[in-house]
VOBA-1610 file (N, C-alpha, C; in pm, whole numbers, padded with zeros to 5 digits, always signed):
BEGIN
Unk+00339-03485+01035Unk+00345-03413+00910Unk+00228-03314+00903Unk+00227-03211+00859Unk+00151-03088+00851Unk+00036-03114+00719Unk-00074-03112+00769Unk-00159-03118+00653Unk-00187-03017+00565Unk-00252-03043+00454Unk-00277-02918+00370Unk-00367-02823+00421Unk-00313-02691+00399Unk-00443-02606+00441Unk-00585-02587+00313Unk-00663-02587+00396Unk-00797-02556+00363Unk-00892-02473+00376Unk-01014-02415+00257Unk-01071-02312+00285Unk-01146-02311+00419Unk-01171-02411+00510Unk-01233-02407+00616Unk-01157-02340+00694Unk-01016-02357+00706Unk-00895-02319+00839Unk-00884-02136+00776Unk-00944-02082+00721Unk-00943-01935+00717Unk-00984-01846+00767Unk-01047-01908+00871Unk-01192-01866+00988Unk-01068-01761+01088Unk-01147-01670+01102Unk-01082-01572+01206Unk-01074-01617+01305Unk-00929-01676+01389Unk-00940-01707+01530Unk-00981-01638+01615Unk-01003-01703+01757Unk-01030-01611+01854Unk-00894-01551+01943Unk-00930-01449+01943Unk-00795-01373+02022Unk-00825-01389+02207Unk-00760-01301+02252Unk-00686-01340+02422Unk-00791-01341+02519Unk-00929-01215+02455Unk-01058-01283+02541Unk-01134-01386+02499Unk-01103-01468+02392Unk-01186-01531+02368Unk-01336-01483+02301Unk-01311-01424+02236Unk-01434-01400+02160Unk-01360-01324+02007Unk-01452-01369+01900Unk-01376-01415+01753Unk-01332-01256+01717Unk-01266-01226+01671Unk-01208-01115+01599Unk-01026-01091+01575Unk-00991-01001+01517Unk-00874-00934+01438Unk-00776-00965+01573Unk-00633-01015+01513Unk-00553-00943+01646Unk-00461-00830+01529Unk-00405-00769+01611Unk-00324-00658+01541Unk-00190-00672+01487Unk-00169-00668+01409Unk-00019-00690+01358Unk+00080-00571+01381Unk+00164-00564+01361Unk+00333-00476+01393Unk+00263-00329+01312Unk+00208-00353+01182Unk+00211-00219+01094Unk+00088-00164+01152Unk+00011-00226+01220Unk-00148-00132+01258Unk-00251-00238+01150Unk-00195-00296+01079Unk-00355-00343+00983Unk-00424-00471+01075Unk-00535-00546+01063Unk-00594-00641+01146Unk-00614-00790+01068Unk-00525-00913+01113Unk-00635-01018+01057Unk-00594-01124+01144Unk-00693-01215+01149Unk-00653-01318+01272Unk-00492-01364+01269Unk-00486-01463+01333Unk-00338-01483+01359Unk-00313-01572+01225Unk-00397-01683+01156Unk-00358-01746+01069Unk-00393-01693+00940Unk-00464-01592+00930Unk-00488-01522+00840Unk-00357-01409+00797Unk-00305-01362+00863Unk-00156-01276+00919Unk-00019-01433+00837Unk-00024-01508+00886Unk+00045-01628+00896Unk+00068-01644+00740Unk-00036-01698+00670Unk-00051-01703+00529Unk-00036-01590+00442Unk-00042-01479+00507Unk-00009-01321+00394Unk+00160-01326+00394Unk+00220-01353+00534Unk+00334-01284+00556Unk+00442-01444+00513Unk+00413-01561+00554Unk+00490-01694+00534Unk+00492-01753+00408Unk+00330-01763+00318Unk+00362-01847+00234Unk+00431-01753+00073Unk+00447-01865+00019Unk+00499-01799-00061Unk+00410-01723-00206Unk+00395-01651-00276Unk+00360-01583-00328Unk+00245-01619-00410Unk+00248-01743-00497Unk+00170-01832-00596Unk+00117-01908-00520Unk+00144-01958-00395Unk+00038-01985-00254Unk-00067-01912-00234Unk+00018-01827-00181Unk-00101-01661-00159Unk-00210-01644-00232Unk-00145-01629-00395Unk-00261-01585-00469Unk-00370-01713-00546Unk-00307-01860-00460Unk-00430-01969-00505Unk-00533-01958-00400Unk-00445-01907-00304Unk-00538-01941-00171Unk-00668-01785-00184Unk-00614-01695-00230Unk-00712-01549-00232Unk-00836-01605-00365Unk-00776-01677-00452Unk-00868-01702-00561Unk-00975-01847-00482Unk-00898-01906-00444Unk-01004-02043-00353Unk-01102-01973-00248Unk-01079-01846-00186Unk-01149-01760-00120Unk-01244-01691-00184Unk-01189-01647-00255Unk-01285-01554-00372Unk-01402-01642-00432Unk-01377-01760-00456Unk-01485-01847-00557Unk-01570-01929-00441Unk-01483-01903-00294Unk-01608-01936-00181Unk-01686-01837-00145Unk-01671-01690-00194Unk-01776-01598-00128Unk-01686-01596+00012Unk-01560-01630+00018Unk-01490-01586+00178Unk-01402-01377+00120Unk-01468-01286+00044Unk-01401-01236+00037Unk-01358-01115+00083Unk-01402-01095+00211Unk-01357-01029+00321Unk-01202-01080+00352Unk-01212-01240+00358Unk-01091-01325+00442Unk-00972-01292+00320Unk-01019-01318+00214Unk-00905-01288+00083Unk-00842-01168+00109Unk-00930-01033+00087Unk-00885-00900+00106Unk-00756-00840+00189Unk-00858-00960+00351Unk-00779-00934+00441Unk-00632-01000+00471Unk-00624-01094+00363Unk-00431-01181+00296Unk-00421-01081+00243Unk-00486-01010+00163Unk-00379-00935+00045Unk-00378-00803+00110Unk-00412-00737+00121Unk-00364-00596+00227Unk-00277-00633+00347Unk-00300-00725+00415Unk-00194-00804+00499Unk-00059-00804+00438Unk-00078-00887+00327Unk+00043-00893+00222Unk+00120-00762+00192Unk+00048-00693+00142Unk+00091-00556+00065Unk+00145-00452+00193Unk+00109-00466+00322Unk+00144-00434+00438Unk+00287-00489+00436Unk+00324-00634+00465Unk+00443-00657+00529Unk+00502-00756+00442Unk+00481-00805+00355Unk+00556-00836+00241Unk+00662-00787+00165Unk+00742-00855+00130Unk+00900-00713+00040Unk+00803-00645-00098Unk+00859-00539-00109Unk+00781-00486-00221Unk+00765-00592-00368Unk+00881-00582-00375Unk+00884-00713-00477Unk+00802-00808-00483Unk+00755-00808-00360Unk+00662-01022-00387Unk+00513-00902-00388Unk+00496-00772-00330Unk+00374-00676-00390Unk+00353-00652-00499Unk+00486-00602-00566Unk+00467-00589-00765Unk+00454-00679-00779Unk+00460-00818-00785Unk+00423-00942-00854Unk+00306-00991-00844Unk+00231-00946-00718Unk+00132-01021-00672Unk+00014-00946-00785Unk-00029-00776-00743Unk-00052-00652-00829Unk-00101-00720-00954Unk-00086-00759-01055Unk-00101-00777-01176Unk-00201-00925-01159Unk-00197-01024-01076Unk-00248-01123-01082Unk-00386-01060-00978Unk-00425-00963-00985Unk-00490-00985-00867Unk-00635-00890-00992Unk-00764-00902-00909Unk-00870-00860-00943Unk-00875-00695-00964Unk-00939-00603-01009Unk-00880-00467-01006Unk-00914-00400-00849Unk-01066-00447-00791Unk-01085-00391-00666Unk-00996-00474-00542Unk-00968-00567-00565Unk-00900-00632-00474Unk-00722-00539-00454Unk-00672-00551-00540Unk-00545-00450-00580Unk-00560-00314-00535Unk-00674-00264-00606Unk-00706-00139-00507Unk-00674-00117-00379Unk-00734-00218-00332Unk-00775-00228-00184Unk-00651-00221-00101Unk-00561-00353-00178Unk-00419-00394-00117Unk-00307-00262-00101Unk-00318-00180-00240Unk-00262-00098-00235Unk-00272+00041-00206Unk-00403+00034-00141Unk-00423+00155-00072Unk-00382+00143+00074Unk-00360+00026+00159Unk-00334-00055+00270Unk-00237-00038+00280Unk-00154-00078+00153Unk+00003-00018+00183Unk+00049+00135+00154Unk-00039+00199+00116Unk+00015+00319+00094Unk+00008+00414+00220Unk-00093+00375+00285Unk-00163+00424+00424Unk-00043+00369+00541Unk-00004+00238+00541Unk+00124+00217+00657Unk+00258+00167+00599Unk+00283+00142+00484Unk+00429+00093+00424Unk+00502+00233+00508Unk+00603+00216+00527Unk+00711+00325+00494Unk+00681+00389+00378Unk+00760+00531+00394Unk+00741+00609+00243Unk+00901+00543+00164Unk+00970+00498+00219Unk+01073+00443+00152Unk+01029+00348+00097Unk+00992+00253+00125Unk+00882+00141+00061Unk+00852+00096-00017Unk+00736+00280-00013Unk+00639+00313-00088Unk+00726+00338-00225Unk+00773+00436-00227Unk+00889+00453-00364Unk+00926+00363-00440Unk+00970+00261-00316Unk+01069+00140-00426Unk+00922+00087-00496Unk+00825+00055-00466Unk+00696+00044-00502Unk+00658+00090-00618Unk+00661+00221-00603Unk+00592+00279-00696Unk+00718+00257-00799Unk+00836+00234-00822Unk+00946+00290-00892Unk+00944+00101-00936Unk+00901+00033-00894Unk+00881-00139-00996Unk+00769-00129-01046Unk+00653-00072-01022Unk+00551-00099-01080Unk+00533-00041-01241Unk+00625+00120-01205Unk+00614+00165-01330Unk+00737+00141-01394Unk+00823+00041-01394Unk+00993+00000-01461Unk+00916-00139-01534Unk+00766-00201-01482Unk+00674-00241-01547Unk+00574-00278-01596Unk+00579-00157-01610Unk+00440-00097-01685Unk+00280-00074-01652Unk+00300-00084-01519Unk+00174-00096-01437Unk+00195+00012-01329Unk+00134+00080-01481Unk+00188+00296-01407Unk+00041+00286-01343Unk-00101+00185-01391Unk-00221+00317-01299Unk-00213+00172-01164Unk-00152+00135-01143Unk-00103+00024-01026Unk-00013+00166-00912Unk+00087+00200-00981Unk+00174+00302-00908Unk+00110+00433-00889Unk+00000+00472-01008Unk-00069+00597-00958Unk-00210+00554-00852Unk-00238+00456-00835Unk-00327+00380-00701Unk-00257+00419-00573Unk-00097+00406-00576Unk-00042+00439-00473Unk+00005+00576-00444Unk+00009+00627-00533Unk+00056+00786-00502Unk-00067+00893-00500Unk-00229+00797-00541Unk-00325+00900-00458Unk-00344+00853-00347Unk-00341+00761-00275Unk-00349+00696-00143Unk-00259+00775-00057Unk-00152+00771-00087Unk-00044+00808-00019Unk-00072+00977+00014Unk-00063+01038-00091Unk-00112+01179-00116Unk-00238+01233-00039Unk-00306+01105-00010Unk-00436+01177+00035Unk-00450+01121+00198Unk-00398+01034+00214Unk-00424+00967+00370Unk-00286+00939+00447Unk-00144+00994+00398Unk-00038+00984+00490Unk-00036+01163+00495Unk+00029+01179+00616Unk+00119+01310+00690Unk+00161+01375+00594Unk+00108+01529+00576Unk+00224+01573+00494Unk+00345+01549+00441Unk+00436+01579+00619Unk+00570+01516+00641Unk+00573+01430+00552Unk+00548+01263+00534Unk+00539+01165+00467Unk+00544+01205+00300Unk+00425+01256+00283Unk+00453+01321+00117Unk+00555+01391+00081Unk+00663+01464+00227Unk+00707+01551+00117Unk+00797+01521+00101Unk+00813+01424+00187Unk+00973+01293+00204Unk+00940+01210+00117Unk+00835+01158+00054Unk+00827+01084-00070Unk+00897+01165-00182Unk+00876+01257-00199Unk+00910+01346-00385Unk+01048+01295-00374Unk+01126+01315-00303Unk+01241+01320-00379Unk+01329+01141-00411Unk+01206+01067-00351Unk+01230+00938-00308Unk+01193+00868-00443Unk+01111+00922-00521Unk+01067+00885-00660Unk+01175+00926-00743Unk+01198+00991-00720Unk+01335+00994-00837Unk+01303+01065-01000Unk+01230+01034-01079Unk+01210+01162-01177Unk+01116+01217-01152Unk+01077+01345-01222Unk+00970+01413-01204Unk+00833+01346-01200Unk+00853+01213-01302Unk+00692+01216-01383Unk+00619+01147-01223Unk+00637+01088-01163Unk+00611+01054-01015Unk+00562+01159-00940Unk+00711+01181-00932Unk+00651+01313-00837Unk+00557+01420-00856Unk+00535+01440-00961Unk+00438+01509-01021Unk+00284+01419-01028Unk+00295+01346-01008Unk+00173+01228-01003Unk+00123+01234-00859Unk+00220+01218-00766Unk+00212+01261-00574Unk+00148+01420-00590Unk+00182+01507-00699Unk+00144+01669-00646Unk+00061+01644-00693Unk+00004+01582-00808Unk-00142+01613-00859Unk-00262+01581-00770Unk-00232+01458-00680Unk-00337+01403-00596Unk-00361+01453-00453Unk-00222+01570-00413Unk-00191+01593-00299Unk-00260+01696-00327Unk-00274+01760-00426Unk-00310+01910-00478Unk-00512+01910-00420Unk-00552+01792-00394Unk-00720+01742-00325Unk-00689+01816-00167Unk-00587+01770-00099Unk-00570+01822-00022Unk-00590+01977+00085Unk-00691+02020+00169Unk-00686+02135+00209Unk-00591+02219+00227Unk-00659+02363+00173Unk-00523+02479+00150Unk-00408+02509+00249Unk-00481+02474+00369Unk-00384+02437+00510Unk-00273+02354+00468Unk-00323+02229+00450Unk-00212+02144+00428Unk-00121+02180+00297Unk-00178+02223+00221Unk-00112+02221+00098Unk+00037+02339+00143Unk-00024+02396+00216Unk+00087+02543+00249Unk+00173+02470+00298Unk+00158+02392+00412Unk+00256+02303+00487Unk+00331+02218+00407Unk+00279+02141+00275Unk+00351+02049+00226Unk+00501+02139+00131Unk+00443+02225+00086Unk+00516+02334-00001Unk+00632+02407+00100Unk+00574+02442+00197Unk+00707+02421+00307Unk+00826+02335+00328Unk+00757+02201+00342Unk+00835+02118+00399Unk+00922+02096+00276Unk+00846+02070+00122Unk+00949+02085-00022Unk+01023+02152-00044Unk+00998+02310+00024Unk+01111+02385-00001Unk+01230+02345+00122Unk+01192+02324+00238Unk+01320+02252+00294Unk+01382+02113+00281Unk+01390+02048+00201Unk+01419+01917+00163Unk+01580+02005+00137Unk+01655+01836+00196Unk+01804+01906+00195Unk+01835+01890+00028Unk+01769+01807-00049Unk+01830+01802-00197Unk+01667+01867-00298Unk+01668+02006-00319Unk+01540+02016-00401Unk+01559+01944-00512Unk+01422+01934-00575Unk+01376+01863-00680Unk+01292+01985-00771Unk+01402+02048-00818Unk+01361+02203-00893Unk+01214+02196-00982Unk+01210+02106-01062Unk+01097+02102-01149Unk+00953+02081-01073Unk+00987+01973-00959Unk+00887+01944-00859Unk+00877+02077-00775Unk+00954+02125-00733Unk+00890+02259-00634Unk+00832+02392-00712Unk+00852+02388-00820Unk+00801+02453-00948Unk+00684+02433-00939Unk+00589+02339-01005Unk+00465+02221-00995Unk+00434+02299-00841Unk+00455+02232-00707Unk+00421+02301-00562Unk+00409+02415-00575Unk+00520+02529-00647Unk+00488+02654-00593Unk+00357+02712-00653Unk+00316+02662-00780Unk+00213+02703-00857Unk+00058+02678-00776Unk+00066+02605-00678Unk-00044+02600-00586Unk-00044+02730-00504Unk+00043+02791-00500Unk+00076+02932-00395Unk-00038+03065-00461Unk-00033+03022-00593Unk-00060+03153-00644Unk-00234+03139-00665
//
């Protein structure tokens, strides 16, 4: 029979040379193998006893590294739920993690639960992340993935930090989107001038 886990068993294993550190997961983010194990297996109200039993040990590197883990490869859904229970820098953290490697499809359904409730500066955490540290490309395939303006207009405001280089490129790639988003390329073109 499998014993309970404990704050001791949170310790970063050692990987294939033998000496202690990260192995790499599928999306690019890093945490040992049982650290990976517990973000992606247990279940949700697990997760977030085990990040708070971390947190009140001073383990909170090891916490961080469950919940960006989590927010990485978790369904969005068990991410909006988690979001609200979580500390404000810790959430930060998670959801800048996912905004940086989720899919931009993902990312949308993401941003599009957080604000259906009510945890719009949760969804605007993700659309300056996104805006500021994914591929153009990526942003400009997000707009139309949000679905009303007030989003997408939340992605241009943060993208708008962005160098004038890029900004030309993103306004490009908006005007070739096979379905425009008239009000949104409106908003883009006004960076032109």
């Amino acid at each position: 029979m499998a014993r309970a886990m404990s704050v001791s068993d949170s310790h970063v294993l050692k990987n294939d040379q033998g000496k202690a550190g990260p192995a790499d997961n599928p999306r690019g983010g890093c945490t040992g193998p049982l650290l990976h194990a517990v973000a992606v297996q247990r279940p949700a109200r697990e997760l977030i006893q085990l990040v708070t039993i971390l947190n009140d040990s001073q383990q909170l590197s090891h916490a961080q590294e469950i919940l960006n883990t989590a927010a990485i490869l978790r369904p969005v859904e068990d991410v909006a739920a988690m979001v609200p229970l979580l500390a404000e820098a810790q959430a930060a953290n998670a959801l800048q993690a996912a905004a940086a490697r989720r899919p931009v499809e993902e990312l949308a359904q993401l941003v599009t639960i957080l604000n259906q409730r009510d945890l719009f500066s949760h969804a605007q955490k993700i659309l300056d992340a996104a805006a500021t540290l994914r591929p153009v490309q990526d942003v400009a395939a997000m707009v139309p993935l949000l679905g009303d303006s007030r989003p997408a207009n939340a992605l241009h405001a943060a993208a708008a930090r962005r160098p004038v280089e890029e900004l030309a490129q993103l306004v490009g790639h908006l005007d070739n989107l096979p379905q425009p988003v008239p009000a949104v390329q409106q908003a883009w073109r006004r960076l032109r001038r």
